[in-house]
C-alpha positions as CSV (number, residue, x, y, z in Angstrom):
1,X,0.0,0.0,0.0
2,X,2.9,2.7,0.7
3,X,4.0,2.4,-2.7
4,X,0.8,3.8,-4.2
5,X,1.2,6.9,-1.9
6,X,3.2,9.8,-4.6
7,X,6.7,10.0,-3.5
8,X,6.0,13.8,-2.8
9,X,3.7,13.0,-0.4
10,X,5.6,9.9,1.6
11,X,8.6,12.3,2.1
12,X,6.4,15.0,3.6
13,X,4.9,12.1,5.6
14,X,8.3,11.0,6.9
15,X,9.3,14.9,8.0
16,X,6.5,14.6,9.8
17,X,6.7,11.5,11.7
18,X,8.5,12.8,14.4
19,X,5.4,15.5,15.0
20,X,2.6,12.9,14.9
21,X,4.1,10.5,16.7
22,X,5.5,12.6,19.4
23,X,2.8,14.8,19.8
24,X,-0.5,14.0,17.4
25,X,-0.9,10.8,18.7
26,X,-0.6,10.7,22.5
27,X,-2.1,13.8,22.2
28,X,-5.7,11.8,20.6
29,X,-5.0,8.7,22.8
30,X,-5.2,11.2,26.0
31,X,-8.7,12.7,24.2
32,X,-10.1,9.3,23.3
33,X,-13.9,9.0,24.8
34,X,-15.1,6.1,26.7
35,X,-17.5,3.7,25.0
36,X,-20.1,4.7,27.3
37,X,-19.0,8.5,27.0
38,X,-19.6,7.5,23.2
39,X,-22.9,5.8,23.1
40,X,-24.3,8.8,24.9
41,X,-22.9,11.2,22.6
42,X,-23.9,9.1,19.5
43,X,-27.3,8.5,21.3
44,X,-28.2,12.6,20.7
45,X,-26.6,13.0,16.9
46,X,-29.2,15.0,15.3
47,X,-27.6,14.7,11.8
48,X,-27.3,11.5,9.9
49,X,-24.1,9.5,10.4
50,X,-22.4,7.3,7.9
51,X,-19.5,4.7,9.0
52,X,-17.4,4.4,6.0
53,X,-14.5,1.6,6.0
54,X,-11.7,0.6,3.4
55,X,-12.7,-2.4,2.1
56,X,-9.5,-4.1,2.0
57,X,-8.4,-6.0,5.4
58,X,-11.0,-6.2,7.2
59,X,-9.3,-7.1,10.4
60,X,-7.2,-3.8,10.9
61,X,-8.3,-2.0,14.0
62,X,-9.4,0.9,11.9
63,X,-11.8,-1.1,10.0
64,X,-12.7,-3.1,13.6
65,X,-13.7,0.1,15.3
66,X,-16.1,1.6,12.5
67,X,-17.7,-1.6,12.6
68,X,-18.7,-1.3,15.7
69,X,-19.6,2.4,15.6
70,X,-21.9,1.3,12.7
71,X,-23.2,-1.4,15.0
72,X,-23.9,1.2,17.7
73,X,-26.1,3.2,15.5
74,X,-27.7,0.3,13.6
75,X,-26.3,1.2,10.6
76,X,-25.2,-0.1,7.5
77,X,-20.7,0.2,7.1
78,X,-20.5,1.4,3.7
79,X,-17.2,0.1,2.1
80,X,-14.7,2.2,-0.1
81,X,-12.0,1.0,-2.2
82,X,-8.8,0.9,-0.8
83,X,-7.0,0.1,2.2
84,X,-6.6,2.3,5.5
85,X,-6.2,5.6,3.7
86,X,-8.0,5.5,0.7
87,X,-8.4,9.0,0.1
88,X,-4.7,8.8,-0.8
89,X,-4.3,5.9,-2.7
90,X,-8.1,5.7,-4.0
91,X,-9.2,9.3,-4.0
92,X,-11.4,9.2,-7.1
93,X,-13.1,6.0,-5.6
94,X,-13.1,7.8,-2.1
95,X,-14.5,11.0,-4.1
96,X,-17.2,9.1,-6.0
97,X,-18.3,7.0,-2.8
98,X,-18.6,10.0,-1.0
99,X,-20.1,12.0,-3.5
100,X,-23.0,9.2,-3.9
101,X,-23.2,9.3,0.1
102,X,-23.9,12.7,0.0
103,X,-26.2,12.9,-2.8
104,X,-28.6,10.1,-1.0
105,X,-28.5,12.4,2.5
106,X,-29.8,15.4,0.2
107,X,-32.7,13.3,-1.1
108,X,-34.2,12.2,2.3
């Protein structure tokens, strides 16, 4: 999968690293709600929610977690092409599932 990523856009990735790993991420970890915190919070959404998922490894623990966010909401997980960032290495797929997600929210 890193090979799809542009080569531009891997070395910007790599300056980066030491910032999102350093800071970014134990910075969200810290922020991270409960699952009862969540529920609740879910619970009084007053827009419509989609759970959206990369349809290739179904195991990782990105995929895992918006499976059962979808399962908290009763919701269908809608799968786009790609792995766990698809907007990079599928972004006309990502644009065109999102797109069609959007357009079906308008309608209703």
């Amino acid at each position: 999968m890193y090979d799809l990523i542009p080569t531009d856009l891997r070395e910007r990735m790599a300056a980066n690293a030491e910032l999102f790993f350093g800071i970014e991420v134990p910075a969200l970890l810290r922020s991270m709600p409960t699952r009862d915190d969540l529920r609740r919070i879910l619970a009084r959404a007053a827009v419509p929610v989609q759970c959206l998922a990369a349809a290739e490894d179904p195991q990782s623990p990105p995929r895992r977690a918006t499976r059962w966010l979808a399962d908290e909401l009763g919701i269908e997980l809608t799968a786009i092409p790609g792995g766990h960032m698809p907007y990079v290495t599928e972004p006309a797929a990502t644009a065109a599932t999102l797109r069609e997600l959007l357009t079906m929210e308008a309608k209703v």
